[in-house]
N, C-alpha and C positions, 0 to 999 in steps of 0.2 A: 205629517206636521213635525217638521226638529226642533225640537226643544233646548237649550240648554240651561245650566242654572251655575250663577256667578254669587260667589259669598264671597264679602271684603272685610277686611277689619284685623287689624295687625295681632291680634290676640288669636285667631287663629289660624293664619301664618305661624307664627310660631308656637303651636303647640298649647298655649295656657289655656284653650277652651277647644274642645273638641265640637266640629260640625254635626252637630244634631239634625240642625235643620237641611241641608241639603242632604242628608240621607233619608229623612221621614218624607219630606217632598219627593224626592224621585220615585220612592216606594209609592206614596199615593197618585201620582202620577201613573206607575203601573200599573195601577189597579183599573186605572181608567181604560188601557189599553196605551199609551202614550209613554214611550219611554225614550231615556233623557238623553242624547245622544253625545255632548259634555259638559263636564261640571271643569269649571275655574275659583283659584281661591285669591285674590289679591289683596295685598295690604293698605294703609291706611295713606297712600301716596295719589295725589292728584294724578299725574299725569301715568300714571300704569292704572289707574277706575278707565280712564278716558279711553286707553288704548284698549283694552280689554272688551269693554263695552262697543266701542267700535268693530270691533273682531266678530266680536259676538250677533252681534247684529248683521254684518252684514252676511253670515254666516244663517241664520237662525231664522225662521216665522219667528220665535216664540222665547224671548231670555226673561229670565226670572231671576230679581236681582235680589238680594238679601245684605241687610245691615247699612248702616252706616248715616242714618238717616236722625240722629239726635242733634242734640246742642248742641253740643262741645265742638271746639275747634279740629276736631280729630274727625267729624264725622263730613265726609265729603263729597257723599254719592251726590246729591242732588246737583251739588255743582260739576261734579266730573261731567251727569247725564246732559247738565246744560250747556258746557263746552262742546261734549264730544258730539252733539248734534244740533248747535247753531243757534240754540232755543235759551237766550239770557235766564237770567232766576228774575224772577216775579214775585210781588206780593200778592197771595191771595187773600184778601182780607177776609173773607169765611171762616177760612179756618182758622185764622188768626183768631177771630172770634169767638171760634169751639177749643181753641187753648185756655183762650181768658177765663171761656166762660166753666170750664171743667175745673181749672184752680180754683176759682171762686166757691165751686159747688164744696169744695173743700175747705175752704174758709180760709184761703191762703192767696195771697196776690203771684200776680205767673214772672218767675223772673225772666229779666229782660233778654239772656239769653236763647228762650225756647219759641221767641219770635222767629229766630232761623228757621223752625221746622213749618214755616208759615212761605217763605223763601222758595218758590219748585220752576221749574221750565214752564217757560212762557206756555205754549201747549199744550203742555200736560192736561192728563183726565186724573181728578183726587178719588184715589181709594180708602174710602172710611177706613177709620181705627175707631172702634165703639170704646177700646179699654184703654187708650194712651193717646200721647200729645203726637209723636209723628204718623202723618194719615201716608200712604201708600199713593202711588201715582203711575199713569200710564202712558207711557212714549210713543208716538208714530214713528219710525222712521223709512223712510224708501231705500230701499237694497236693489243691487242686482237680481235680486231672485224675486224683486216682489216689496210688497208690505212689513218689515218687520214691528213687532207690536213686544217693548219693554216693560215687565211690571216690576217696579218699586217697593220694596216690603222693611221693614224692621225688623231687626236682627231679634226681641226678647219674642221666645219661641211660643208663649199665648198670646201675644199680639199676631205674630207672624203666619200661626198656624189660623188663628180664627179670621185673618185678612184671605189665608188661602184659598179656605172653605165656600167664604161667604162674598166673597170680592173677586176670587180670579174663577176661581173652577168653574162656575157659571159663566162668564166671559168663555172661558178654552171652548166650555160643550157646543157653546154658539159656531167659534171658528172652527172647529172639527167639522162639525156639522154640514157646515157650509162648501167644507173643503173635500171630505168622504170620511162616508161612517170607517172608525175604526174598533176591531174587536179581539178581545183576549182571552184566551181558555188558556189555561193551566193545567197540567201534571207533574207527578211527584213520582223521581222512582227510588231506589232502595235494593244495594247489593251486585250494583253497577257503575262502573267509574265514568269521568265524565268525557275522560279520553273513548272510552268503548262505546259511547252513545254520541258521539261526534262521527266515528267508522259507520255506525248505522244507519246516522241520521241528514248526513251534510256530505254523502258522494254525489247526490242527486238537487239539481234546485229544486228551492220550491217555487209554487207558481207566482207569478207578477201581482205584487203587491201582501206576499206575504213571506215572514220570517221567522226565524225560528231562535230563541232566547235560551242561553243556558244560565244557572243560580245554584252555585253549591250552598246549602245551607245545611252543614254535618247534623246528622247522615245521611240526605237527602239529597237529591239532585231533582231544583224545580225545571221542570220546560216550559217557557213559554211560545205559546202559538200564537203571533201575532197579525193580524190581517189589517188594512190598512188600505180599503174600500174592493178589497176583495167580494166576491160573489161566493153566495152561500155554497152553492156547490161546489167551488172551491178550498171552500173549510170544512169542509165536508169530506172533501179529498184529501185536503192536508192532515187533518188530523185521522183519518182511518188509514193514511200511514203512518203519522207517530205510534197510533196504539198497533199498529200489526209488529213493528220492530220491537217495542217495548212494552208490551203484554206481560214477560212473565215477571217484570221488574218496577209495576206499576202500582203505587200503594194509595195512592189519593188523587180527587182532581176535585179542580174549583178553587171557590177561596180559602176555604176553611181549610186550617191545618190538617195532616193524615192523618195526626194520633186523636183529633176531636173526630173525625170522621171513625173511625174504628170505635170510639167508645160509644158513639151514636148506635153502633150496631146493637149494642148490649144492652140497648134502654136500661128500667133500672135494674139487669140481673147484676147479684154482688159478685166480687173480684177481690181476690185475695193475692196480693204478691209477697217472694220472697228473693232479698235481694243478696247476694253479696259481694263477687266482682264488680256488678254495677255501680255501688255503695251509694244507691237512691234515684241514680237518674232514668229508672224504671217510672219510679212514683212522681219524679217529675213531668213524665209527659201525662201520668193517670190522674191527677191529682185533683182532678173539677171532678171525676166521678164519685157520684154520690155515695154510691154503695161501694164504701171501694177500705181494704183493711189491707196494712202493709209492714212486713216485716224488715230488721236487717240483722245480717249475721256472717260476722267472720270467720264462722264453725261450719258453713252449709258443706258440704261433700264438693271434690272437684274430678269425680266422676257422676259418670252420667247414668249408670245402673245403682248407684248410693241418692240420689236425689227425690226429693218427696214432694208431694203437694196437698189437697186438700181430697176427702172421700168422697164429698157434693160439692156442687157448681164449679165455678172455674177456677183456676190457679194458673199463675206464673211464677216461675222458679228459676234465678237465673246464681249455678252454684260460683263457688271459688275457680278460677286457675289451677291448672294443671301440665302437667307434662304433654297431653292432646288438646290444650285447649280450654275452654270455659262450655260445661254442658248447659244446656238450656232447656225446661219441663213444663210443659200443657198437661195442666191435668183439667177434665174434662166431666166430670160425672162419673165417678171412678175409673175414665180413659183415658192412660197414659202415653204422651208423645212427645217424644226430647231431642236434640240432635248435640254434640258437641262440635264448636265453630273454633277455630285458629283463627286467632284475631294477631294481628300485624299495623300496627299505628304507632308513631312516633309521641302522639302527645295521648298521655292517658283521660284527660276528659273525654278527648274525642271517640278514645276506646269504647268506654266506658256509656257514650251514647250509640254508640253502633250497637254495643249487645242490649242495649235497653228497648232499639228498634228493633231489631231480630227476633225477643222475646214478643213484644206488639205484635210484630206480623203474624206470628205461628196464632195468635188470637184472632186475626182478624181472616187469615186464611181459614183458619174451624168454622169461623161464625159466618165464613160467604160459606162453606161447605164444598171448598177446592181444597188439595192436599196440604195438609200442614206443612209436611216441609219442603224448602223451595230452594230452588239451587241458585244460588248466587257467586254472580263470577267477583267480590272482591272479597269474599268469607268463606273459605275452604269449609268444610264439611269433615271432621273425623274420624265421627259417629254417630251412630241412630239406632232410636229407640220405639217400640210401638207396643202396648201391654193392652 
């Protein structure tokens, strides 16, 4: 199924409101297994909604349009959608109805302008707005390729999102459904670039009807495996080749984030961190854990044979900078195991979440009960410790 999703509205075009909404849709849309194939941003111009939309569609099963759908003379989706596909604006007196009657509930008469949002293509199918005056609306159009089906949304992002939920996504499961199951597994790997998992992963196709998704999200590189009425056996195949290539570099799968999957392991044992390169974004990924006590300090040692932890339960220790490096300490039950990593990054947050990853893993490698330390090709290794 191609997706793709259209935001109009000259505010962001130029910058004074950033696209929320077409970035939380596509994400949710992923999650479905359905991902967005292009996103377009147009401004508040009649005849570039029209041309857009036409592109789109004939382009598209599936466009998802956003904004533009209020009063005011600036908002001009419904009309571009009624030009660009034949379909005049109509009154629908229902909803005209449920404008009145929503002002009223408020003790206020509906001015005469918010009758437009009562205004929609002849055709059109109305999608409820339970919380606002413009309802959302659904286009037929016939394409070369077929059916395309356009939905309507409102730009204010709890209108939008709860039209999403409640009004399309149920629709999409229908036409998925009807078209072939589509399915998405997820992994996450860590201390692998995305170039050296592209060599590993994309010499070879994969089989008919499935694909493979790459998502940097510092420090993380997600894969997705997408299948796309593929046969289990074939996901089955696809993915016991992602994990054969990417086994030693694989820190989480599913939906749930890796650093929630690692602290899962530890049910409620306590965890004590000390941070100081990091300067916290340790304790930012720990920070739902209950048991969880955390230090900071621009005095820790920036050797890796000076670094301490706790005499019972677990510790992570992640010291100062140094001449080799930034050393890193698992203390375990009075077992000591540290490595010093040579970190290389232009921007220091991002630094500064890689070694917070680094110290996670050496925790989560303990607690699968596989070797703490792990050789990763984009964090050299300077030194190691074992007591």
């Amino acid at each position: 199924m191609r997706i793709e999703i259209i935001s109009t509205g000259d505010e962001i075009v130029t910058g004074l409101v950033v696209d929320t909404n077409a970035a939380w849709l596509s994400a949710l849309l992923l999650e479905q297994g359905w991902q967005v194939r292009r996103r377009a941003t147009v401004g508040d111009n009649l005849a570039d909604l029209k041309a857009v939309l036409q592109e789109s569609a004939g382009r598209a099963e599936v466009v998802l349009v956003c904004g533009g759908l209020g009063p005011t003379a600036d908002d001009l989706t419904a009309q571009a959608a009624a030009e660009a596909f034949g379909q005049p604006l109509t009154l629908f007196p229902d909803w005209l109805a449920t404008i009145t009657a929503r002002y009223a509930g408020r003790g206020r008469p509906m001015p005469t302008s918010n009758a437009k949002q009562a205004w929609l293509p002849r055709e059109c199918e109305i999608l409820d707005n339970p919380v606002g005056t413009a309802c959302g609306f659904l286009v037929h159009h016939s394409a070369g390729h077929g059916q395309s089906r356009l939905f309507f949304t409102p730009g204010v992002p709890f209108e939008f999102k709860q039209m999403v939920r409640e009004q399309i996504l149920p629709r999409l499961k229908v036409l998925a459904g009807a078209q072939a199951d589509t399915e998405l597994r997820r992994f996450y790997s860590f201390g692998i670039s995305e170039s050296a998992l592209s060599d590993k992963l994309d010499a070879t196709p994969w089989p008919s009807g499935i694909e493979l998704g790459y998502r940097s999200a510092m420090p993380l590189i997600e894969l997705k495996l997408i299948g796309h009425g593929a046969s289990a056996a074939d996901m089955a195949a696809a993915e016991a080749r992602l994990l054969g290539e990417t086994r030693p570099w694989l820190v989480g799968r599913g939906d749930e984030e890796p650093a929630s999957q690692i602290l899962a392991l530890l049910g409620d044992r306590p965890l004590t961190l000390f941070e100081g390169e990091s300067r916290g974004a340790l304790l930012a990924l720990c920070h739902e854990h209950p048991q969880l006590k955390a230090h900071f300090s621009g005095d820790l040692a920036a050797e890796l044979g000076e670094l301490t932890g706790v005499d019972k339960g677990l510790s992570l220790t992640i010291g100062m900078a140094g001449a080799d490096g930034v050393p890193l300490l698992l203390c375990a039950d009075g077992q000591q195991i540290g490595q010093t990593v040579k970190l290389s990054h232009p921007d220091p947050q991002s630094g500064r979440r890689i070694l917070a990853f680094a110290a996670l893993d050496m925790l989560r490698r303990h607690l699968l009960g596989v070797p703490v330390i792990a050789d990763y090709l984009t964090l050299p290794r300077t030194a190691q410790r074992a007591d």
